[in-house]
C-alpha positions as CSV (number, residue, x, y, z in Angstrom):
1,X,-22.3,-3.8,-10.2
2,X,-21.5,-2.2,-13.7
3,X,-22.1,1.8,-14.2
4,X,-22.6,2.3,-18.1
5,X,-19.1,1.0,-18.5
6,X,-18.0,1.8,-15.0
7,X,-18.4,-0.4,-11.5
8,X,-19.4,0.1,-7.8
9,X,-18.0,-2.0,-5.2
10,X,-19.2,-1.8,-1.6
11,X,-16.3,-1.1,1.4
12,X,-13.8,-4.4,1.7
13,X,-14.9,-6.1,-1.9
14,X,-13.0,-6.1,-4.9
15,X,-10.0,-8.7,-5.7
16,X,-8.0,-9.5,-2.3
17,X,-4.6,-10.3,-2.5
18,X,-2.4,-11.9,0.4
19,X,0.6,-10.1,0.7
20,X,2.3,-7.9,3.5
21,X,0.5,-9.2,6.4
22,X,-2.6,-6.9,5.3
23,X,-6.1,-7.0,4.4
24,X,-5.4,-5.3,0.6
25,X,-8.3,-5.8,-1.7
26,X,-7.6,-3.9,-5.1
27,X,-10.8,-1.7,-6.3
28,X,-9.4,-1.0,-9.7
29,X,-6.0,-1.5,-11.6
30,X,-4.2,-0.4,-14.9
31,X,-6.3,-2.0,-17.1
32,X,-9.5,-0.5,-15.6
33,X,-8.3,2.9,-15.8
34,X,-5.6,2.6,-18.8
35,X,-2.8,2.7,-16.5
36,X,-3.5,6.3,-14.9
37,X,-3.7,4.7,-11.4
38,X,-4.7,1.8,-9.0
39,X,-6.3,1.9,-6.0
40,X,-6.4,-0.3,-3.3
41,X,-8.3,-0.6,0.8
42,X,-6.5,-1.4,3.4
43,X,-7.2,-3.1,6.7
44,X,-4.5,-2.9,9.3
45,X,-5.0,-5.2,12.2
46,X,-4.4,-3.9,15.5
47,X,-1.3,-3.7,17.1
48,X,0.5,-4.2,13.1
49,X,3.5,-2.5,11.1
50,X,3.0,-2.4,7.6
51,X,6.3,-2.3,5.4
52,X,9.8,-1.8,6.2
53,X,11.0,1.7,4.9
54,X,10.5,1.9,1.4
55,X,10.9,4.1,-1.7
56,X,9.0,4.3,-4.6
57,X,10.5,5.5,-7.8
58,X,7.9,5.2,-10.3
59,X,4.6,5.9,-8.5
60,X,3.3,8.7,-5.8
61,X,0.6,7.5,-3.1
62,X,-2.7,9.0,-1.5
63,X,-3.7,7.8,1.6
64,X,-7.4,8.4,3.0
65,X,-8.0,7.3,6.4
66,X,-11.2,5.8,6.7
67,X,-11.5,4.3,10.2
68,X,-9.1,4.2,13.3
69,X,-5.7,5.8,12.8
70,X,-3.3,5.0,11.1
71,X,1.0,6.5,12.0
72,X,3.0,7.1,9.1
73,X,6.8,8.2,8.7
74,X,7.1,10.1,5.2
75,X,10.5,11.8,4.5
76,X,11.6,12.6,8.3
77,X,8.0,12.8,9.9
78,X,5.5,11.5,11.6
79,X,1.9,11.8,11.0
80,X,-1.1,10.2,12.9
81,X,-4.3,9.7,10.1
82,X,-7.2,9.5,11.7
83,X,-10.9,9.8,9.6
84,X,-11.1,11.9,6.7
85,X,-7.4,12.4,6.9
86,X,-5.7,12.5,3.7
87,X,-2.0,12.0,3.2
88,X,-0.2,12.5,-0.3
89,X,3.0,10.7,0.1
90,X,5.2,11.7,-3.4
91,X,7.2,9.0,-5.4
92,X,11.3,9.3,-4.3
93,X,10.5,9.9,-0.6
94,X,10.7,7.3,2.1
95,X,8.2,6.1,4.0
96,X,6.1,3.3,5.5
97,X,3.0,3.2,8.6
98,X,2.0,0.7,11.4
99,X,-1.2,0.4,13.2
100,X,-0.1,0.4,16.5
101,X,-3.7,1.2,18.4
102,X,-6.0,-1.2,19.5
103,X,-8.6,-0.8,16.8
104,X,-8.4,-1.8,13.2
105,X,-6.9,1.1,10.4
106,X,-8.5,0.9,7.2
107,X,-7.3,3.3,4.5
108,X,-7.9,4.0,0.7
109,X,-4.9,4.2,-1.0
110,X,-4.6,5.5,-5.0
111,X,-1.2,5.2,-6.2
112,X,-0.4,6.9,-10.0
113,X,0.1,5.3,-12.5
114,X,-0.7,1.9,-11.9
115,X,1.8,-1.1,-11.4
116,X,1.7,-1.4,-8.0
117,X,-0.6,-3.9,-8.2
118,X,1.5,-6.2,-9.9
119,X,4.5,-5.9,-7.0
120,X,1.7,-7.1,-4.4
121,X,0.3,-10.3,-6.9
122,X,4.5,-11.0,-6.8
123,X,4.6,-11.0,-3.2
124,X,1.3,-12.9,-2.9
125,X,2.4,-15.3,-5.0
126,X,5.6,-16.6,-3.0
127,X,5.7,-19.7,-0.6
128,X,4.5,-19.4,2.6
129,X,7.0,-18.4,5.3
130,X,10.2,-16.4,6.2
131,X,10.9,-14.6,3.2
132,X,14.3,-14.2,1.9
133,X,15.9,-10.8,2.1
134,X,17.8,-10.9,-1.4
135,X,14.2,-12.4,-3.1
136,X,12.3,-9.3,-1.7
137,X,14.8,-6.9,-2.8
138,X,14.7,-8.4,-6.3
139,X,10.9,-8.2,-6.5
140,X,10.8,-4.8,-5.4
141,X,13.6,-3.6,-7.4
142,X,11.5,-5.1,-10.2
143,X,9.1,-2.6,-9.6
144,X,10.6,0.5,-9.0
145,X,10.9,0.0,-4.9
146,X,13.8,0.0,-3.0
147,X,13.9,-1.1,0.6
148,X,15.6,1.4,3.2
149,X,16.4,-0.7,6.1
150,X,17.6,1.9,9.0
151,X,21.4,1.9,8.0
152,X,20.3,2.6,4.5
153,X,17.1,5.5,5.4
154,X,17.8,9.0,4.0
């Protein structure tokens, strides 16, 4: 529904996209807010990690839990979201969350400026299956993200 120029969408609608093994449905991108931010709803599935360790060099991250709990490990600690909670996870910081309760997560993420959007339409758009390691890294390097596997974390 349109807003005098603006939109609403109800809770899980907007433009899905099929990458990381979660529900993400963007609410609004770049172009809808001229590149200030994006922000995105998540549903974790029970019993689900989300993304390997990561950094992101161009972009910091809200989270705002809005059912179940969600764990996340930001910069050397642990946090537990549950409802209401809000996490502000800055860019240059490593991090990455899992959903390992028996309940769906869902969380509103707003990451600023926008672009992140376009790393999850480049991992949606690869081939079903294993992905390969080097391909990842080149995508997410492409945006600003570098993996931390657990040799690399700092």
């Amino acid at each position: 529904m349109t807003l005098g120029g603006g939109y609403m969408l109800p809770s899980r609608e907007g433009h899905a996209i099929a990458a990381i093994g979660l529900g993400i449905t963007m609410k609004t991108n770049g172009k809808s807010t001229q590149d200030a931010y994006s922000l995105f709803e998540y549903a974790i599935p029970p019993e689900t990690d989300g993304p390997p360790a990561h950094v992101h060099t161009r972009e910091d991250e809200s989270f705002i839990c809005l059912a179940g709990r969600l764990e996340v490990h930001l910069g050397g600690r642990d946090y537990v979201l549950e409802l209401g909670d809000y996490l502000f996870l800055p860019r240059d910081v490593v991090h990455t969350f899992r959903n390992p309760y028996g309940e769906e997560s869902r969380v509103i993420s707003v990451v600023s400026p926008a672009g992140l959007e376009g790393y999850y339409e480049a991992l949606a758009a690869l081939p079903p299956g294993p992905k390969d390691i080097s391909v990842m890294k080149g995508i997410m390097a492409d945006f600003g993200i570098e993996l931390r596997l657990p040799s690399e974390a700092r």
